[in-house]
C-alpha atoms as a printed R data frame, in Angstrom:
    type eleno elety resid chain resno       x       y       z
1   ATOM     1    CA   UNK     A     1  12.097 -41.476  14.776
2   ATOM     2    CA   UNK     A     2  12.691 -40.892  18.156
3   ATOM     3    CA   UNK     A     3  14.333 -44.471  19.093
4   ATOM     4    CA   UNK     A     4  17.944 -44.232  20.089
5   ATOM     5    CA   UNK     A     5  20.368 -46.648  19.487
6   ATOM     6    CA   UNK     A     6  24.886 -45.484  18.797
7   ATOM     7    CA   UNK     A     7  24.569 -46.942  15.658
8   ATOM     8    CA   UNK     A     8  21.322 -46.988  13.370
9   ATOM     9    CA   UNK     A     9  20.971 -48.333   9.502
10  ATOM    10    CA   UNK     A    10  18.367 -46.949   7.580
11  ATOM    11    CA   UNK     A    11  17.365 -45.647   4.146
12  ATOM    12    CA   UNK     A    12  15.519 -43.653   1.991
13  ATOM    13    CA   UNK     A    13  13.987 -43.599  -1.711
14  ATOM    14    CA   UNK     A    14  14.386 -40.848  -4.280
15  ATOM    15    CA   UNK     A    15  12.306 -40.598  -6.852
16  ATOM    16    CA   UNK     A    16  12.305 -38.493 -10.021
17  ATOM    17    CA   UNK     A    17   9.004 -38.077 -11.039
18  ATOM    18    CA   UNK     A    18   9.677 -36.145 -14.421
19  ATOM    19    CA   UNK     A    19   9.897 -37.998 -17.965
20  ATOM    20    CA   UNK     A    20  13.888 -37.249 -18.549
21  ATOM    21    CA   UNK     A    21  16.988 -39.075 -16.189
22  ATOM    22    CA   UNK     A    22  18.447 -36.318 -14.001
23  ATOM    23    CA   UNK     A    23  21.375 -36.097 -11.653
24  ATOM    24    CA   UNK     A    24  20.842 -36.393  -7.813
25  ATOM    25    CA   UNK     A    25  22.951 -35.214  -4.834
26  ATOM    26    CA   UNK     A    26  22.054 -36.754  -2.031
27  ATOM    27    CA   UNK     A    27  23.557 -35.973   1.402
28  ATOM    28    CA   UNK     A    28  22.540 -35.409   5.048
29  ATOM    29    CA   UNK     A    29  22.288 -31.796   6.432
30  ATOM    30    CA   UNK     A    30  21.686 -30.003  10.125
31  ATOM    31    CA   UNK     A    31  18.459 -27.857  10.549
32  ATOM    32    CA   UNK     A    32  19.011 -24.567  11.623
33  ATOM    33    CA   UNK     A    33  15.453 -23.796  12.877
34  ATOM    34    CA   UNK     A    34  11.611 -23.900  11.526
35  ATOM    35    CA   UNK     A    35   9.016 -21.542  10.596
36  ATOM    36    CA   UNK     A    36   6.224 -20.742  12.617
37  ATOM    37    CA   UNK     A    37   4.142 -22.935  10.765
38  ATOM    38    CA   UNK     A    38   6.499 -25.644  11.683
39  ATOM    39    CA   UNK     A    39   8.292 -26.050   8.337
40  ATOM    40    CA   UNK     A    40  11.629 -27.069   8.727
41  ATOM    41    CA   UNK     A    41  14.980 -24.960   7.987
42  ATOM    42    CA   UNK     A    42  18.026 -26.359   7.095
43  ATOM    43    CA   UNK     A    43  21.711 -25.451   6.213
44  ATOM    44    CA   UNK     A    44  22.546 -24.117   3.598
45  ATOM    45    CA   UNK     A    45  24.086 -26.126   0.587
46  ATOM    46    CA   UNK     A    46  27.633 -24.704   1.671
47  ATOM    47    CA   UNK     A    47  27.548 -25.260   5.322
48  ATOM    48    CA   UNK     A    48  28.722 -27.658   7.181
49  ATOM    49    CA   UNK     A    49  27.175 -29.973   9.377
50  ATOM    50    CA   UNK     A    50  28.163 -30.716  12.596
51  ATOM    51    CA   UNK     A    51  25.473 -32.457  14.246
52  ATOM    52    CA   UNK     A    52  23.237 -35.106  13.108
53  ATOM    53    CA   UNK     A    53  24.090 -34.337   9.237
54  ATOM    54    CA   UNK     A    54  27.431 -34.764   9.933
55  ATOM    55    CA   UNK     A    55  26.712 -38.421  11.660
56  ATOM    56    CA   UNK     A    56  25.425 -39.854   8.431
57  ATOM    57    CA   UNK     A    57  27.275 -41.925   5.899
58  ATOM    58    CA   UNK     A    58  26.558 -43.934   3.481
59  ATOM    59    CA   UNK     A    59  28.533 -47.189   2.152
60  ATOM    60    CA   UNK     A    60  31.886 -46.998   2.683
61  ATOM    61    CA   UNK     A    61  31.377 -44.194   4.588
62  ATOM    62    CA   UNK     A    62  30.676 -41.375   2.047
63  ATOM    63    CA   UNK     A    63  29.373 -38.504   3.030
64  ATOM    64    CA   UNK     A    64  27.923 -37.644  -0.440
65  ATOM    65    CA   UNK     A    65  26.299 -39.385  -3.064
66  ATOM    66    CA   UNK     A    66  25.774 -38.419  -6.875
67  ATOM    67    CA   UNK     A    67  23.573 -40.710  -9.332
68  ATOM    68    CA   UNK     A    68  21.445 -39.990 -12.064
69  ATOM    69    CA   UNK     A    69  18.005 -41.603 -11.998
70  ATOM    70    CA   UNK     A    70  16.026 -42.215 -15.046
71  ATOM    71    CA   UNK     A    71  12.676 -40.448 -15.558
72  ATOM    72    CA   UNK     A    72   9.960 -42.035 -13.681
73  ATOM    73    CA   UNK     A    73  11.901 -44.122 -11.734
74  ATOM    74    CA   UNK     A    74  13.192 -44.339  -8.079
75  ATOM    75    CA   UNK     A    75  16.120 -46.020  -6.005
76  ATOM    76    CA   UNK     A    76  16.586 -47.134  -2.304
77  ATOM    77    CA   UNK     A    77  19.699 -45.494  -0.650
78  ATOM    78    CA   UNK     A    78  21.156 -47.057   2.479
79  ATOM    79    CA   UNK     A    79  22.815 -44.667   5.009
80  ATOM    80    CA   UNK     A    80  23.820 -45.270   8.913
81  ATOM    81    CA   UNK     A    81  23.708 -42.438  11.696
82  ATOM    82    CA   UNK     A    82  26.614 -43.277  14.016
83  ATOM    83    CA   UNK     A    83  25.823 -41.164  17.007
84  ATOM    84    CA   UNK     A    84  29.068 -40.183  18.734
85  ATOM    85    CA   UNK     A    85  29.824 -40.518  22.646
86  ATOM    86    CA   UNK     A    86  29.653 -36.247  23.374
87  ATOM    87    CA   UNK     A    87  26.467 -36.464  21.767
88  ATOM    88    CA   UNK     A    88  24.522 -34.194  23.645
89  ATOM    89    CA   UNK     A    89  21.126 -35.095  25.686
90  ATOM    90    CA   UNK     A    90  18.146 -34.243  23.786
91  ATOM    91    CA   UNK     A    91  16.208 -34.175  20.064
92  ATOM    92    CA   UNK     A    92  19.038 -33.478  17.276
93  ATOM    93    CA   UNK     A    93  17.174 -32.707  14.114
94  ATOM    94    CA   UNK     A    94  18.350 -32.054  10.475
95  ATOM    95    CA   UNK     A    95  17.631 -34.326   7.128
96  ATOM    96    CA   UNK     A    96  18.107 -36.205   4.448
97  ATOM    97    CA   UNK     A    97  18.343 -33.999   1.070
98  ATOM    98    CA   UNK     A    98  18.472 -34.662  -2.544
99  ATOM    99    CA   UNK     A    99  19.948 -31.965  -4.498
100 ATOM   100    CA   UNK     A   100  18.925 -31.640  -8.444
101 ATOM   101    CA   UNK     A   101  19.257 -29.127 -10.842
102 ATOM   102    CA   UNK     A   102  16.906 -28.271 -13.942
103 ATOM   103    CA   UNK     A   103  17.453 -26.661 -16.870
104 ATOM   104    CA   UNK     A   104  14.929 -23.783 -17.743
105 ATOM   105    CA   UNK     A   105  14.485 -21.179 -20.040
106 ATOM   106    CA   UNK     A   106  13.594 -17.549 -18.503
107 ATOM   107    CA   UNK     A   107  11.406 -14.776 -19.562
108 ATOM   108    CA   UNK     A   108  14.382 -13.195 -22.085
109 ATOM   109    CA   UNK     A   109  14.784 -17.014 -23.797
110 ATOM   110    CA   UNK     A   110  18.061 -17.712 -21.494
111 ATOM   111    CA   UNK     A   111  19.022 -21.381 -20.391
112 ATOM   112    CA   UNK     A   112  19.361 -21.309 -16.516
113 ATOM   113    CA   UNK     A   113  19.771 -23.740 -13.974
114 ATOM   114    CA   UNK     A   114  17.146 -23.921 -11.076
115 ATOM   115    CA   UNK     A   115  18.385 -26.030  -8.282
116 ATOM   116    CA   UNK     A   116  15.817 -28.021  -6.095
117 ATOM   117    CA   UNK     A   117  16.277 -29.497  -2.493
118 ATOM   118    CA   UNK     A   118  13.928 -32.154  -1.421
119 ATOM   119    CA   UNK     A   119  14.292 -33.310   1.946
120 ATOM   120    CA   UNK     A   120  13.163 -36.051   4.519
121 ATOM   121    CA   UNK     A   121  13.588 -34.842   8.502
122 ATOM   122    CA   UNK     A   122  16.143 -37.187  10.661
123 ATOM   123    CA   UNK     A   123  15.038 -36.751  14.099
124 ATOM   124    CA   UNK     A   124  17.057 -38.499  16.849
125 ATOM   125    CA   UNK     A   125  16.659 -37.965  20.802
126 ATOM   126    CA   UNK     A   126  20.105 -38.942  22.636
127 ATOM   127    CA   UNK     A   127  19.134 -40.286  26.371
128 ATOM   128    CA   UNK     A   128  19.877 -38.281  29.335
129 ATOM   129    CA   UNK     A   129  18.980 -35.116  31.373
130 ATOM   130    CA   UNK     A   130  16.214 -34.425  29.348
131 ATOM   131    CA   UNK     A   131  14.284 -30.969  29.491
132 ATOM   132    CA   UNK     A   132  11.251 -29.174  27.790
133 ATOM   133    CA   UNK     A   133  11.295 -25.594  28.287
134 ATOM   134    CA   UNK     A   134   9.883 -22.430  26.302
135 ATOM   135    CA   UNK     A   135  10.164 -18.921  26.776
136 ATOM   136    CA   UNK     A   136   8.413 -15.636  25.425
137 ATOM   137    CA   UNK     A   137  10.583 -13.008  24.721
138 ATOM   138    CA   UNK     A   138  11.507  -9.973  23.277
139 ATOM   139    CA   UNK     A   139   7.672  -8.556  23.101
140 ATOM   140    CA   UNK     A   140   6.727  -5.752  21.093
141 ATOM   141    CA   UNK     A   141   3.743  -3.506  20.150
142 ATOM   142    CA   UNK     A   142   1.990  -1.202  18.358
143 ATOM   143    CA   UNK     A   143  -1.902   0.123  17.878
144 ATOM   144    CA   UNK     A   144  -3.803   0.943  14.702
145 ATOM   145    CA   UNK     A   145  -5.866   3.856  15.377
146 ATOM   146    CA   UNK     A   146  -9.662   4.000  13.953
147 ATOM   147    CA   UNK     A   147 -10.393   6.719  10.953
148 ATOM   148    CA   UNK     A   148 -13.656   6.668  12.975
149 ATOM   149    CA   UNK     A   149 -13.129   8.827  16.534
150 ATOM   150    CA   UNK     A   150 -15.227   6.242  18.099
151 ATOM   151    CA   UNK     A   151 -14.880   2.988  16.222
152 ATOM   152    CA   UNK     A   152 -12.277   0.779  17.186
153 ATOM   153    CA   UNK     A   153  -8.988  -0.119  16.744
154 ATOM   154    CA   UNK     A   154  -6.307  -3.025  16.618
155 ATOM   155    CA   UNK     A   155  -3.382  -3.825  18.285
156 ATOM   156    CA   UNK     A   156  -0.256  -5.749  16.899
157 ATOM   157    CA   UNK     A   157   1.859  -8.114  19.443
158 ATOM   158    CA   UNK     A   158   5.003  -9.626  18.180
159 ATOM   159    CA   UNK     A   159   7.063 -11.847  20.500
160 ATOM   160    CA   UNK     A   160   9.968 -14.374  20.503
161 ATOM   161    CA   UNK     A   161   9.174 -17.625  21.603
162 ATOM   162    CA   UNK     A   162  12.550 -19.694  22.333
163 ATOM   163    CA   UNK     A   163  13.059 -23.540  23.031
164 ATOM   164    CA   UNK     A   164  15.815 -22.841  25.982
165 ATOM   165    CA   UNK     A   165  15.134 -26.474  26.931
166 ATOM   166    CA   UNK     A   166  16.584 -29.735  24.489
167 ATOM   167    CA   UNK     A   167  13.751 -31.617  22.848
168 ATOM   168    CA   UNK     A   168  11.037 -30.509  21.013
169 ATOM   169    CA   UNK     A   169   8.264 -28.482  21.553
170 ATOM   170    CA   UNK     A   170   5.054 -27.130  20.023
171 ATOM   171    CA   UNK     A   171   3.438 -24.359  21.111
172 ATOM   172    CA   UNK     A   172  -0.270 -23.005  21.983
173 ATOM   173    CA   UNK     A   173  -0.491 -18.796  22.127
174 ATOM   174    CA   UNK     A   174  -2.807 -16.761  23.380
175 ATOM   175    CA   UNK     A   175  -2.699 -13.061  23.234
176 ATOM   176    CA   UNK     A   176  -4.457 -11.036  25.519
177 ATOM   177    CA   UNK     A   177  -5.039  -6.504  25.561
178 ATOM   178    CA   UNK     A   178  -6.117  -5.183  28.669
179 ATOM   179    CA   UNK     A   179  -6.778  -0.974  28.991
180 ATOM   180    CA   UNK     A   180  -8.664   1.051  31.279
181 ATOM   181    CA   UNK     A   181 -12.527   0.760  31.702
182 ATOM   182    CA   UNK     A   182 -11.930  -3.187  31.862
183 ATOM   183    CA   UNK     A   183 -11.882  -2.979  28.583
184 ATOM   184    CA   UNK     A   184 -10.270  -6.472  27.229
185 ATOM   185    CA   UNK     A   185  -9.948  -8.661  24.024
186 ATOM   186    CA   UNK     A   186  -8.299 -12.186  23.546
187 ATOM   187    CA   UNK     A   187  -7.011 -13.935  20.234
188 ATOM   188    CA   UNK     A   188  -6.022 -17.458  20.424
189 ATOM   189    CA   UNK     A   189  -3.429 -17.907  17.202
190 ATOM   190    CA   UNK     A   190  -2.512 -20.887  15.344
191 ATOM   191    CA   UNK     A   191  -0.489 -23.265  17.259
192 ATOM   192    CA   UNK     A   192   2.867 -23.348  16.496
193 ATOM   193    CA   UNK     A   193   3.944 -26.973  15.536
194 ATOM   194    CA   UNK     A   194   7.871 -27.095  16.221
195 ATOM   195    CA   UNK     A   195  10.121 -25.454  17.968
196 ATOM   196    CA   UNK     A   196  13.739 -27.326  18.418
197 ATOM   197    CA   UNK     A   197  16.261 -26.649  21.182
198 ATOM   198    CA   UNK     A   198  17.887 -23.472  21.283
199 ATOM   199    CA   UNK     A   199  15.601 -22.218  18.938
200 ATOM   200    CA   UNK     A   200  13.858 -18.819  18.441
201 ATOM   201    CA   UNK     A   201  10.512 -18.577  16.342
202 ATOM   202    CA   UNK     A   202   8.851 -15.013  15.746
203 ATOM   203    CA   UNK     A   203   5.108 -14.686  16.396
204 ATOM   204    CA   UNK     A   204   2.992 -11.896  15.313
205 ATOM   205    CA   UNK     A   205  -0.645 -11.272  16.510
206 ATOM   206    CA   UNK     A   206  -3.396  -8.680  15.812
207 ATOM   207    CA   UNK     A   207  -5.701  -7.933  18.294
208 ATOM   208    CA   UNK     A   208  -8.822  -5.721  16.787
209 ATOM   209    CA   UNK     A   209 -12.096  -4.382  18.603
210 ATOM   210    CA   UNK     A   210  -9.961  -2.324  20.895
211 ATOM   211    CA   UNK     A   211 -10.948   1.242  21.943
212 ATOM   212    CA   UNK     A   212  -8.005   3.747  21.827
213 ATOM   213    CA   UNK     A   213  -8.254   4.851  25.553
214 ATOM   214    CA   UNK     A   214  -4.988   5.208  26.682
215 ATOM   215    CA   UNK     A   215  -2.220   2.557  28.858
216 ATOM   216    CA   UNK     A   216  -2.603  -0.687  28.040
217 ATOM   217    CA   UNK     A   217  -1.334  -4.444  28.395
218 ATOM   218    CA   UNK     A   218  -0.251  -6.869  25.991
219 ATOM   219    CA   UNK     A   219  -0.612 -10.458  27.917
220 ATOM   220    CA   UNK     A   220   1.414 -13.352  25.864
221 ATOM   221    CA   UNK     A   221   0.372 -16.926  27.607
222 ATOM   222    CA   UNK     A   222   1.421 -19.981  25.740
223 ATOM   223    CA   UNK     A   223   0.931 -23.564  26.427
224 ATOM   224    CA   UNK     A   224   3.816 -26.303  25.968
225 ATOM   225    CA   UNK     A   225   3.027 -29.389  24.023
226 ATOM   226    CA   UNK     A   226   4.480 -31.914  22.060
227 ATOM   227    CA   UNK     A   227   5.010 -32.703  18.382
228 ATOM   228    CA   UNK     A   228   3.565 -34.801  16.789
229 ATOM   229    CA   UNK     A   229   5.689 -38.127  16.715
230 ATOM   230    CA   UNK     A   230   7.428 -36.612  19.702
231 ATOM   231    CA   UNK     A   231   7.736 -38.958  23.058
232 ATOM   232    CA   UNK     A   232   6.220 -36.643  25.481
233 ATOM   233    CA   UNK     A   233   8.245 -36.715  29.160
234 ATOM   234    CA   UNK     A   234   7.284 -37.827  32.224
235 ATOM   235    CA   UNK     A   235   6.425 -34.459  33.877
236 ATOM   236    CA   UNK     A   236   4.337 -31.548  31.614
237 ATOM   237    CA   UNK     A   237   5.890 -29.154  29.950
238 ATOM   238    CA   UNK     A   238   5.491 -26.076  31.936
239 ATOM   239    CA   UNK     A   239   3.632 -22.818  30.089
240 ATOM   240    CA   UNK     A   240   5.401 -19.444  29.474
241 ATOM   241    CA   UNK     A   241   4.295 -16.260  29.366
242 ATOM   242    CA   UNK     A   242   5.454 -12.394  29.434
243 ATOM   243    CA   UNK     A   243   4.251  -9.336  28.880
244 ATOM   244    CA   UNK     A   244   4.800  -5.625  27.749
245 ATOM   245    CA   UNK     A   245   3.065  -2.087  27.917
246 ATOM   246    CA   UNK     A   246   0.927  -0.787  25.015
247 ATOM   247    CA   UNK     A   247  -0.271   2.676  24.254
248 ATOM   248    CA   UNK     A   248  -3.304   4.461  22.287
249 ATOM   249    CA   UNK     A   249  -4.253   7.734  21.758
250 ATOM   250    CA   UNK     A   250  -7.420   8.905  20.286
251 ATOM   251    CA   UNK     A   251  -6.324  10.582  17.475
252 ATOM   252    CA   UNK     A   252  -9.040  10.837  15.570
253 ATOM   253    CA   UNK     A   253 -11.262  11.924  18.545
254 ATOM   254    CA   UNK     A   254  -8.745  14.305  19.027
255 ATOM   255    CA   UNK     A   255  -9.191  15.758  15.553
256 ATOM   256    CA   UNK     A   256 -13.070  15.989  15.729
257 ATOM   257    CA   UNK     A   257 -12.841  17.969  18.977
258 ATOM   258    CA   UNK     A   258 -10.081  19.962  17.678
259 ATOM   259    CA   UNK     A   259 -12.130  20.473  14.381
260 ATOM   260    CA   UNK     A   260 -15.207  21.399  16.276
């Protein structure tokens, strides 16, 4: 949740939901990003922490637990996040993984080992100079000519969008083609749920019903918003926006005059 306090006590239950006991390792991890349909990233199994995965413990102050949990049952486990002092201002995010491994057998009759990670999201948000920011970035395009000289085509806009502020952020796109002749066409995609600080998430759009006439523009507008769950600040998040220069040539008009 987002309610800070230096020292918090809290837990979580694991559950095995197959028939046979299996072993569980349970431990707290960083995320280093999410998707753009907000699911979250997180560490690898052989990186180390160093921000709110590496604040939680468990009793005694272990960073690591490993129990094996009978089929169809589930346990409670108790864990603290002790936020330090140079905690930064801002939404740290990572979570709270169990680690299990299953033994299969594969297509050529072979015993292997699968290993799952299920995970619950920590969010904290440390008090201070807080700031909600996003930026579009890194824009670029291309155009899918018609096989008919005088249908129309599509155009493809891929951007960047980067949390450059420190909490959370989702994210509203629109992307807009302008050409010559006013000619103009608008796609609103899906919203993107999350983006955490100092965070990049890649966005790609298609814009279709577009006549290959020559210059155009790719228009990128997004609106900020706010996670759900997310305390929202006092003042709006501002909107971002960018954009970059498209071109289409009338190939296949060409060819039909050429032809002719």
């Amino acid at each position: 949740g987002d309610v800070y306090k230096r020292q918090i006590q809290d837990h979580v239950e694991i559950a095995n939901r197959s028939a046979q006991s299996a072993a569980f390792s349970i431990y707290a991890t960083d995320a280093s990003g999410t998707s753009s349909s907000g699911a979250l990233l997180l560490l690898g199994s052989s990186q180390k922490s160093t921000d709110i995965g590496a604040w939680a413990s468990f009793a005694g102050g272990a960073k690591q637990l490993s129990t094996i949990i009978p089929g169809k049952k589930a346990i409670i486990v108790a864990f603290t996040l002790k936020v330090p002092p140079q905690a930064t201002p801002g939404d740290h995010t990572g979570a709270m993984v169990a680690a299990v491994g299953v033994e299969r057998k594969n297509a050529a009759g072979e015993n292997v080992l699968e290993n799952y990670r299920v995970a619950v999201p920590l969010e904290l948000r440390v008090p201070g100079a807080l700031a909600a920011k996003l930026q579009v970035q890194s824009i670029s395009t291309g155009f899918s000519d018609p096989l008919n000289p005088f249908g129309t085509g599509s155009a493809t806009v891929s951007y960047t969008l980067t949390n450059t502020g420190n909490v959370r952020q989702s994210a509203t796109p629109a992307v807009k083609i302008t050409g010559p002749f006013v000619q103009s066409a608008t796609v609103h995609p899906a919203q993107v749920p999350v983006v955490l600080p100092g965070d990049s998430v890649r966005v790609t759009a298609n814009v279709s019903g577009l006549f290959p006439d020559g210059p155009m523009t790719a228009h990128v507008d997004v609106a900020s918003g706010w996670p759900k769950g997310t305390i929202p600040l006092a003042n709006a998040a501002p909107a971002a926006s960018g954009n970059a220069p498209l071109f289409a040539f009338p190939w296949s008009l060409l060819g039909l005059i050429l032809l002719l």
